[in-house]
TIKOLPA-473062 format. One record per residue (C-alpha): residue in three letters; x, y, z. Coordinates in steps of 0.02 Angstrom, whole numbers, plus 32768, in hexadecimal, padded with zeros to 4 digits. Layout:
% TIKOLPA-473062
+------+------+------+------+
| code |    X |    Y |    Z |
+------+------+------+------+
|  ALA |    X |    Y |    Z |
...
+------+------+------+------+
//
This chain:
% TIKOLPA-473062
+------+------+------+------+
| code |    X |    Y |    Z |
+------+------+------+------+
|  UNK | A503 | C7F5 | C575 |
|  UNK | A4EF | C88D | C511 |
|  UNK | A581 | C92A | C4F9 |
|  UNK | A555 | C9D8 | C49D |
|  UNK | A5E1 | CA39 | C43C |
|  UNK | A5B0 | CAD7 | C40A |
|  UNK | A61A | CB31 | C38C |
|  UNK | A674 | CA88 | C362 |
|  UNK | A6D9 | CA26 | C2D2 |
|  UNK | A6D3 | C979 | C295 |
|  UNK | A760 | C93C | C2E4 |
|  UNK | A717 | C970 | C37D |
|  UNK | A675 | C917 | C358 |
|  UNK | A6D7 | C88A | C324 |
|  UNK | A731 | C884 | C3D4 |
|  UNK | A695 | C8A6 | C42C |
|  UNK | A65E | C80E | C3E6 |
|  UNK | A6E3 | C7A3 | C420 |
|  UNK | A6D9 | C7E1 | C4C6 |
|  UNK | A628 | C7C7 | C4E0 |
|  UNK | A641 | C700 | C49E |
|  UNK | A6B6 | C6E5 | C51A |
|  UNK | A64E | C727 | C5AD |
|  UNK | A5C7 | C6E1 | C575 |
|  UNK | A626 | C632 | C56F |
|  UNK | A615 | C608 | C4BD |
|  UNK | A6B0 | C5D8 | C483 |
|  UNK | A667 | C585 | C3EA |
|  UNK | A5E9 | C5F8 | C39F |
|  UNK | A58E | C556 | C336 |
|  UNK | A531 | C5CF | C2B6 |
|  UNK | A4E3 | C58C | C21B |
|  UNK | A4F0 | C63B | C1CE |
|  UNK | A4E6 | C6FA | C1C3 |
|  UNK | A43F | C75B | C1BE |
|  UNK | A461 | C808 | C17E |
|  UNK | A3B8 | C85D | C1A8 |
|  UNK | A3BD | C917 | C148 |
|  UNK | A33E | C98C | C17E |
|  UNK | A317 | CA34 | C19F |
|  UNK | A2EA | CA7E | C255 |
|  UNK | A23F | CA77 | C249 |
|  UNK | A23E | C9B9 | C21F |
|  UNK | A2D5 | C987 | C2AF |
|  UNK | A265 | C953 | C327 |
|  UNK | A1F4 | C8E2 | C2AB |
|  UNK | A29B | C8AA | C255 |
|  UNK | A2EB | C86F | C2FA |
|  UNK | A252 | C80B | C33E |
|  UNK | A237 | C7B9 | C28B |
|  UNK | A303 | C78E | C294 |
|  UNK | A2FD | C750 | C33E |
|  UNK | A26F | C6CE | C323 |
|  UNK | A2CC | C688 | C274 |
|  UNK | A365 | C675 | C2E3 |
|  UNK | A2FE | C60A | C36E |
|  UNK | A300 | C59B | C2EE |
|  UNK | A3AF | C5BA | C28B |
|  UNK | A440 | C5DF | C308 |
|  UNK | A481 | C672 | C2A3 |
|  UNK | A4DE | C713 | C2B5 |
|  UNK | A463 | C7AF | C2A2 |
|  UNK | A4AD | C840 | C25B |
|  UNK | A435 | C8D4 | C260 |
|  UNK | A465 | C963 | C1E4 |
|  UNK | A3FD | C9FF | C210 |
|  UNK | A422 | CA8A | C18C |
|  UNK | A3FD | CB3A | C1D2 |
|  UNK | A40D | CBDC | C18B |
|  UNK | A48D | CC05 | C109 |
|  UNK | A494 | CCB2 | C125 |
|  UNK | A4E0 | CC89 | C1CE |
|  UNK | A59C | CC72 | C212 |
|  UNK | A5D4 | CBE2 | C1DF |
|  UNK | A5C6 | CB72 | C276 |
|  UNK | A5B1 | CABE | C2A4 |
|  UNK | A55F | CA74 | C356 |
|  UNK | A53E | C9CE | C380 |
|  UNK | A4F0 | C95D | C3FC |
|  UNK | A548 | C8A1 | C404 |
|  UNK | A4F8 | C81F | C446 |
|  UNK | A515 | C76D | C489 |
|  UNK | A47D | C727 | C4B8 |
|  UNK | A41B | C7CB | C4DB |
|  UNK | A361 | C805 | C4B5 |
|  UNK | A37A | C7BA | C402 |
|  UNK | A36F | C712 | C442 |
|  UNK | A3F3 | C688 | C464 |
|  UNK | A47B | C6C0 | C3C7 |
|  UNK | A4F0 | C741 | C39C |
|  UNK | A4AF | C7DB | C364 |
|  UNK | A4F8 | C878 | C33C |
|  UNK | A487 | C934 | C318 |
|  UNK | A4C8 | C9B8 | C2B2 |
|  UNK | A492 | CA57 | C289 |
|  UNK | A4F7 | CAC3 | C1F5 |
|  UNK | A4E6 | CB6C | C1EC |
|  UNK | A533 | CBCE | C152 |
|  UNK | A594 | CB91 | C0BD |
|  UNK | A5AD | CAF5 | C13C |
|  UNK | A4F3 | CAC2 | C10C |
|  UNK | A524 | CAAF | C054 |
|  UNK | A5B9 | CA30 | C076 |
|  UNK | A571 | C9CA | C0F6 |
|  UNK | A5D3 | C922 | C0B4 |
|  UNK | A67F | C973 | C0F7 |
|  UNK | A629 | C962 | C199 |
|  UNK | A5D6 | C8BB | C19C |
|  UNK | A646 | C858 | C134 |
|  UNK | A6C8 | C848 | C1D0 |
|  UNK | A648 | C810 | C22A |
|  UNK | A602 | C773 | C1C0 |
|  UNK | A5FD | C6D4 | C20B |
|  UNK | A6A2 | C662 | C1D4 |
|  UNK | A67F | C5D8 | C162 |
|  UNK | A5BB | C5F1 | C161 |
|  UNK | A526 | C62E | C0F1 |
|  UNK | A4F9 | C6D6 | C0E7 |
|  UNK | A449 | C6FF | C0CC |
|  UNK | A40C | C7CC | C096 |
|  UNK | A370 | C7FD | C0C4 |
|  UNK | A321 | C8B0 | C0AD |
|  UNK | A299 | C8D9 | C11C |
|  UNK | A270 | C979 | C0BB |
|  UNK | A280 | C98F | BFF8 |
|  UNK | A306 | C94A | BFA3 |
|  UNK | A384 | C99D | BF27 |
|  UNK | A33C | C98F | BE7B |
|  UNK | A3E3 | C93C | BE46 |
|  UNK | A3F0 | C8BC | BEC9 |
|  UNK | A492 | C862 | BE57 |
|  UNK | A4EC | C91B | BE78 |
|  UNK | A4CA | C91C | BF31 |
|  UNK | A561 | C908 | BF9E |
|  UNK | A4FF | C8A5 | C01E |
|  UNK | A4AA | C82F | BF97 |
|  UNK | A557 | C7FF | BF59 |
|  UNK | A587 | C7B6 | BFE5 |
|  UNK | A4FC | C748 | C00D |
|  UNK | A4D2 | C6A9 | BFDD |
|  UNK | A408 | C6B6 | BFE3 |
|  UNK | A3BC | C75E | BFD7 |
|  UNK | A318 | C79E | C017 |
|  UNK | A2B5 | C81B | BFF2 |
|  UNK | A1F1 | C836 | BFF3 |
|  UNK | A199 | C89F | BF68 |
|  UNK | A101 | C8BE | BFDE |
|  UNK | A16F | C959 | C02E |
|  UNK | A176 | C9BB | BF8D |
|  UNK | A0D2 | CA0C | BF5F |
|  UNK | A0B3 | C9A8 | BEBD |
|  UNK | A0DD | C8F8 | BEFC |
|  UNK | A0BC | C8C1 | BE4A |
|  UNK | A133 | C937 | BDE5 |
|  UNK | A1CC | C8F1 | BE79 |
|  UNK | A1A6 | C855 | BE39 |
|  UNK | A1CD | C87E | BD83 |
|  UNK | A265 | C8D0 | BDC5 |
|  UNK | A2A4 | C83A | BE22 |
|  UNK | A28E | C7D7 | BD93 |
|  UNK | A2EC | C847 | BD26 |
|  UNK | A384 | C842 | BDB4 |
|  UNK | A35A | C789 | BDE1 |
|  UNK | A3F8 | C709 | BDF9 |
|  UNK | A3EA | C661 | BE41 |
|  UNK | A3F4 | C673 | BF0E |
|  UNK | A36F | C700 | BEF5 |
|  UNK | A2B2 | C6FA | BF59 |
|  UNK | A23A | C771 | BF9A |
|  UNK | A1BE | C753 | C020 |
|  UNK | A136 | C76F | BFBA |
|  UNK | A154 | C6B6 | BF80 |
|  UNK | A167 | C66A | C02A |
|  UNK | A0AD | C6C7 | C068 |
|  UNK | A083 | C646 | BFE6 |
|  UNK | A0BB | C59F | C01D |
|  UNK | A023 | C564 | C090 |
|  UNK | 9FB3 | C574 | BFF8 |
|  UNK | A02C | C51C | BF7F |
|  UNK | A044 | C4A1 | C018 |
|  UNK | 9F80 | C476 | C014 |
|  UNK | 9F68 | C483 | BF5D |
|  UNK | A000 | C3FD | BF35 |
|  UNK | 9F9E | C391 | BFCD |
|  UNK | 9EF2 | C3A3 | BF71 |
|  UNK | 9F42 | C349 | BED3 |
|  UNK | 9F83 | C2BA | BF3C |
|  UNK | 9F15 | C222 | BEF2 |
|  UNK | 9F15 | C253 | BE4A |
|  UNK | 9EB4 | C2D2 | BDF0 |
|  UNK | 9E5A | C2F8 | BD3F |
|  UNK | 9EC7 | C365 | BCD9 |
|  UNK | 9EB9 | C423 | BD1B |
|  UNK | 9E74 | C4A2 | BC7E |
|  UNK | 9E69 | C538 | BCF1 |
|  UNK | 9EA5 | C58A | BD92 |
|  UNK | 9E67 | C62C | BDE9 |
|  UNK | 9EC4 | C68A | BE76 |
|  UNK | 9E46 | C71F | BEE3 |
|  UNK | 9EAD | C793 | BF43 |
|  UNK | 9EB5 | C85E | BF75 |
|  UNK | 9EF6 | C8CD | BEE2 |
|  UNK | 9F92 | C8BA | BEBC |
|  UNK | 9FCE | C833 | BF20 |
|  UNK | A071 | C7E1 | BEF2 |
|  UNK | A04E | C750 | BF40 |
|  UNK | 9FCC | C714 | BEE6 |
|  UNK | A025 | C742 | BE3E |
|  UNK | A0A5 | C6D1 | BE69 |
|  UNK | A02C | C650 | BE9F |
|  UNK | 9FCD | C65B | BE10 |
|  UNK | A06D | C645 | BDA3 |
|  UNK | A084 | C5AF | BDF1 |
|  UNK | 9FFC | C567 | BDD1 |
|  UNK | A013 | C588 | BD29 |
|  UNK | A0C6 | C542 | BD1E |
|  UNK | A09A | C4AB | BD7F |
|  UNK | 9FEF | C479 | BD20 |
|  UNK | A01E | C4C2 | BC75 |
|  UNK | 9F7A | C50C | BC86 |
|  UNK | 9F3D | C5D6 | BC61 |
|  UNK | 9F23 | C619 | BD2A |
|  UNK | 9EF8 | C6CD | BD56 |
|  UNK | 9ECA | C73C | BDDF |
|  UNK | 9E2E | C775 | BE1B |
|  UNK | 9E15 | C81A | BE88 |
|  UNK | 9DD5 | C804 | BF2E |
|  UNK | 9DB3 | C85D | BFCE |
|  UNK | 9E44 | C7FC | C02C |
|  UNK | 9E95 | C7F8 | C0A1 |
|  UNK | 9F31 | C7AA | C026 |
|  UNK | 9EF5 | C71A | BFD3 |
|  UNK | 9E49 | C6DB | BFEF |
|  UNK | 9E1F | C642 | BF79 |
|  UNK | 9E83 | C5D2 | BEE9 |
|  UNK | 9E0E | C56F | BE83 |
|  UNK | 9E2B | C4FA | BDEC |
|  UNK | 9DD8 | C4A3 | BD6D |
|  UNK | 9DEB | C402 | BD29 |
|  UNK | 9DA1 | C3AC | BC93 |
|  UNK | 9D0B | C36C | BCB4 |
|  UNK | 9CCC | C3EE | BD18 |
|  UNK | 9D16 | C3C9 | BDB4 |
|  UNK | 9D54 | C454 | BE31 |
|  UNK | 9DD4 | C473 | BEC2 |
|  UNK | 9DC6 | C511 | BF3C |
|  UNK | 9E0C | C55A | BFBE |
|  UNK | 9DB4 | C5D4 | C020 |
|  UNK | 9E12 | C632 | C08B |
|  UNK | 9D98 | C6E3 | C0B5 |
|  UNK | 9DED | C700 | C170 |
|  UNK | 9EA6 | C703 | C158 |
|  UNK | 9E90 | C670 | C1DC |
|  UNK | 9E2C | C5CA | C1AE |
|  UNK | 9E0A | C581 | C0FD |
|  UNK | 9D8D | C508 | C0A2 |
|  UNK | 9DC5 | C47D | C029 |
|  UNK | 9D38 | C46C | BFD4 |
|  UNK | 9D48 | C3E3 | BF27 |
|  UNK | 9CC1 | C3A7 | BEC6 |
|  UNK | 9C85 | C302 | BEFA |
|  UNK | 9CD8 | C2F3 | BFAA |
|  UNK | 9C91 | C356 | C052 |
|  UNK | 9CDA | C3FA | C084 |
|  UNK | 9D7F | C407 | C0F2 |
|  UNK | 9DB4 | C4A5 | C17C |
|  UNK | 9E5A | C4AD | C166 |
|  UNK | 9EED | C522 | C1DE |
|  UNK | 9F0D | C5A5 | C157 |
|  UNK | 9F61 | C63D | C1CA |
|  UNK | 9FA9 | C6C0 | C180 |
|  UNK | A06A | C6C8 | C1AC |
|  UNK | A0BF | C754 | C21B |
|  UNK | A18C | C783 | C1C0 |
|  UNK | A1FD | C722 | C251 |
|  UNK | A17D | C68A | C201 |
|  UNK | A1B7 | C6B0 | C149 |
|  UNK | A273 | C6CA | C17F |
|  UNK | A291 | C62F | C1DC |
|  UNK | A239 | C5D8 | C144 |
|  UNK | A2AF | C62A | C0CC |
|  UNK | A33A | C5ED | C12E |
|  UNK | A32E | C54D | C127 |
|  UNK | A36F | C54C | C07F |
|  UNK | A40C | C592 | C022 |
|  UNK | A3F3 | C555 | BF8E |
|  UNK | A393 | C59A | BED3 |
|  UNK | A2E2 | C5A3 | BEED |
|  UNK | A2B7 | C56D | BE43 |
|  UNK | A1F1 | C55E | BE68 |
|  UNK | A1FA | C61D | BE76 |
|  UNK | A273 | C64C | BDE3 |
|  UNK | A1DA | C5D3 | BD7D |
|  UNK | A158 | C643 | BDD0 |
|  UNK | A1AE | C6F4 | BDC4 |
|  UNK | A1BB | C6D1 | BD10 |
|  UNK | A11B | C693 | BCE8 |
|  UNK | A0DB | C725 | BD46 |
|  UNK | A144 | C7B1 | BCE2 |
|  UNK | A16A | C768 | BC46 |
|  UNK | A233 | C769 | BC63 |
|  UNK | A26C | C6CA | BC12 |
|  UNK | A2CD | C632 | BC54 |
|  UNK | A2F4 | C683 | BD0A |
|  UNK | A30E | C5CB | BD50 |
|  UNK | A3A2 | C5BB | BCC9 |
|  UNK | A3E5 | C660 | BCE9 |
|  UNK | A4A8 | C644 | BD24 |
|  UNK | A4DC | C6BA | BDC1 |
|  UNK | A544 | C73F | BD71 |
|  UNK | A558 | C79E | BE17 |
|  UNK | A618 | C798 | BE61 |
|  UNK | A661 | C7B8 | BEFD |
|  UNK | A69D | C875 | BEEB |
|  UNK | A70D | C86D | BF8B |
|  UNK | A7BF | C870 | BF7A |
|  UNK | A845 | C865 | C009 |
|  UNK | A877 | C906 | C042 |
|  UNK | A933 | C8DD | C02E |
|  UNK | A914 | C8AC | BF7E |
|  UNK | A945 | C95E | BF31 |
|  UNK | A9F0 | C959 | BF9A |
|  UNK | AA1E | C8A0 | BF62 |
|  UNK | A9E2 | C8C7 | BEA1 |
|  UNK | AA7B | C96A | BEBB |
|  UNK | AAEB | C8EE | BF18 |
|  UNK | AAE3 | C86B | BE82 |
|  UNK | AAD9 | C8F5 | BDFA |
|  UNK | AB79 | C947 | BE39 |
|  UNK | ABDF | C893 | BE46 |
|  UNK | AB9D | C86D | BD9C |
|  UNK | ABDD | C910 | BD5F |
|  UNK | AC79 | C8F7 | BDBF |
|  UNK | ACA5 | C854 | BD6B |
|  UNK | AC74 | C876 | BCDF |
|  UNK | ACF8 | C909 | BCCF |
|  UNK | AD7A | C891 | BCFC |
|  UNK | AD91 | C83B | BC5D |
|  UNK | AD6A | C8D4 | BBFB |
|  UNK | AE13 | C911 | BC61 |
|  UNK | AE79 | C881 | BC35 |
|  UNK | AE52 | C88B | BB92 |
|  UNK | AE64 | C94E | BB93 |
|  UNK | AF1B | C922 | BBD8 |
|  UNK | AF3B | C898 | BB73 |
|  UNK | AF0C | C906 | BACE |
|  UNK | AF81 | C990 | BB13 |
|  UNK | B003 | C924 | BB1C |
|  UNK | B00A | C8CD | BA7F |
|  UNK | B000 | C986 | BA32 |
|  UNK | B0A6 | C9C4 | BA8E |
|  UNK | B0EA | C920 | BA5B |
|  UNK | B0B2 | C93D | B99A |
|  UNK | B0F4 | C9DD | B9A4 |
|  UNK | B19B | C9A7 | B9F5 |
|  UNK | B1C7 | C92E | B96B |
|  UNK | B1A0 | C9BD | B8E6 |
|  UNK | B20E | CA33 | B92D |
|  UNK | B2B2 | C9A5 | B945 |
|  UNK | B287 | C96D | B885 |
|  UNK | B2A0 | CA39 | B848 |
|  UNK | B341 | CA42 | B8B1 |
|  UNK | B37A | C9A2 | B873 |
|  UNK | B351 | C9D5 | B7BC |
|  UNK | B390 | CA6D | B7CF |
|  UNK | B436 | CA33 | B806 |
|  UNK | B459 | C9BC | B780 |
|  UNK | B413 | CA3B | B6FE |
|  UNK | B4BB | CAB0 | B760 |
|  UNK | B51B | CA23 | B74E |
|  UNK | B518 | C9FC | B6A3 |
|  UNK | B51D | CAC0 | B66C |
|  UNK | B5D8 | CABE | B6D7 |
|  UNK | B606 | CA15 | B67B |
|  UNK | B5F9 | CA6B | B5C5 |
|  UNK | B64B | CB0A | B5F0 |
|  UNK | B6E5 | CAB7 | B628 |
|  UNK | B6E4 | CA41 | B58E |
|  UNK | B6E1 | CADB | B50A |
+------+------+------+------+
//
């Protein structure tokens, strides 16, 4: 089931929503949590197949935030789904044109999925100050992926800079079959490592983070070699004695465990396609603090693992302002009351004061009149 409003408002989405659940029969929606994918037109298409195969494997709601021109009307359509060409799930596609584009959250926060998770992921470059970004607030886990930006490592030094616990990139997830086989290859016990070496294409973030590590894990100095790729090609470390570990991976497809001392293995090694490294993220809500090690091994920011989320919720209830005049005025308003009274009371006491002064001068007065009548008669 799929509807199109063109020209639309959230509360329409919102309804549209509703209305396609119930036709579709789903009465209880049984979502884990909320994908926000945010992307740019020329990325949709890519975005929505990647989102669709993470949610074959995590019933979530998709929300698809396309940000168009700025320069345009300000204008919101949208295409809800139950069900639909984005798989079995609830999926909603926006696209934003003018200042719309630049308060996106207004938009998708109605439409977050009650009392679940809500995972951000930017399928294009991601602000620079991921803490200030409205759609970063609200999520718990936050994904992003340097290898969009044109120096993959510099993004990494920024995301480290703006890194708070909840925070990956999928840089670091391209990674886990090769820390998978490495942590395998020490199963049995090992000599202790002196040296690691990661070979990959220039400036690959990947394996910078892979080599970090390595170099967290071991305690051992690890650094990366240049090669012709494609991504990472070989890891290889020493140990004392002079015995070695590789991995071999030249193809992007099938690698060789080779270790000194034992015969040569061909091991699956495939290089991953995004819905892959999406439906991996997924699985977990929680800090990644493997990567916070290996981001700040890898750009000398200190302690990121430690680092305490300073990022809050900047959403506040629409009604707030009114209530906040409601309660101001009532405090005013009882709070002049015993001002009043006391006003009053003050007043009062005065007139009284003044009362008494005046009877006492008449009273004087009349006995000074009295006794100036009592001589003159007596002379």
């Amino acid at each position: 089931m799929s509807t199109t409003l063109w020209d639309t408002t959230g509360t329409e989405i919102v309804k549209a929503l509703s209305a396609e659940r119930r036709a579709a029969g789903a009465l209880a929606s049984g979502l884990a949590l909320t994908l926000v994918v945010v992307t740019d037109e020329k990325n949709v298409a890519d975005a929505e197949a990647a989102a669709t195969a993470a949610a074959a494997a995590h019933p979530c709601r998709i929300l698809v935030t396309v940000r168009r021109r700025l320069e345009a009307d300000d204008r919101l359509d949208a295409e809800v789904q139950v069900g639909g060409r984005l798989g079995a799930n609830e999926a909603v596609v926006m696209r934003m044109y003018g200042r719309l584009t630049l308060h996106a959250e207004s938009v998708v926060l109605p439409l977050l999925a009650p009392d679940a998770p809500v995972v951000t992921w930017w399928h294009e470059q991601a602000p620079d100050k991921l803490a200030y970004d409205a759609l970063g607030v609200l999520a718990d886990r936050r994904v992003t992926d340097v290898a969009t930006h044109d120096d993959p490592l510099a993004a990494l030094k920024t995301r480290a800079k703006d890194y708070a616990p909840g925070d990956t990139d999928l840089a670091w997830t391209r990674a886990t079959p090769w820390r998978s086989l490495l942590a395998a290859a020490f199963d049995g016990g090992t000599p202790p490592a002196t040296s690691a070496e990661v070979q990959a294409e220039r400036g690959n973030a990947s394996a910078a983070l892979l080599s970090g590590w390595l170099a967290t894990r071991l305690g051992i100095r690890s650094r990366v070699v240049e090669s012709d790729g494609p991504g990472v090609t070989a890891v290889e470390v020493r140990f004392e004695g002079g015995e070695r570990l590789r991995i071999d991976r030249p193809d992007g497809y099938l690698a060789t465990l080779s270790r000194t001392g034992r015969p040569d293995r061909q091991l699956p090694l495939k290089r991953r396609d995004v819905g892959d490294l999406i439906s991996e993220e997924l699985r977990r809500l929680d800090a990644d603090q493997p990567y916070a090690e290996a981001l700040s091994m890898v750009t000398g920011e200190k302690n990121l693992h430690a680092r305490p989320s300073t990022r809050t919720h900047v959403w506040r209830d629409p009604t707030e302002p009114a209530r906040r005049a409601t309660r101001k005025a009532t405090t005013t308003k009882t709070s002049k009351k015993p001002a009043a009274k006391k006003a009053a009371g003050t007043a009062k006491a005065t007139t009284k004061t003044a009362a008494k002064k005046t009877a006492a001068r008449k009273t004087a007065a009349t006995k000074t009149a009295a006794k100036k009548s009592t001589r003159g008669g007596g002379r």
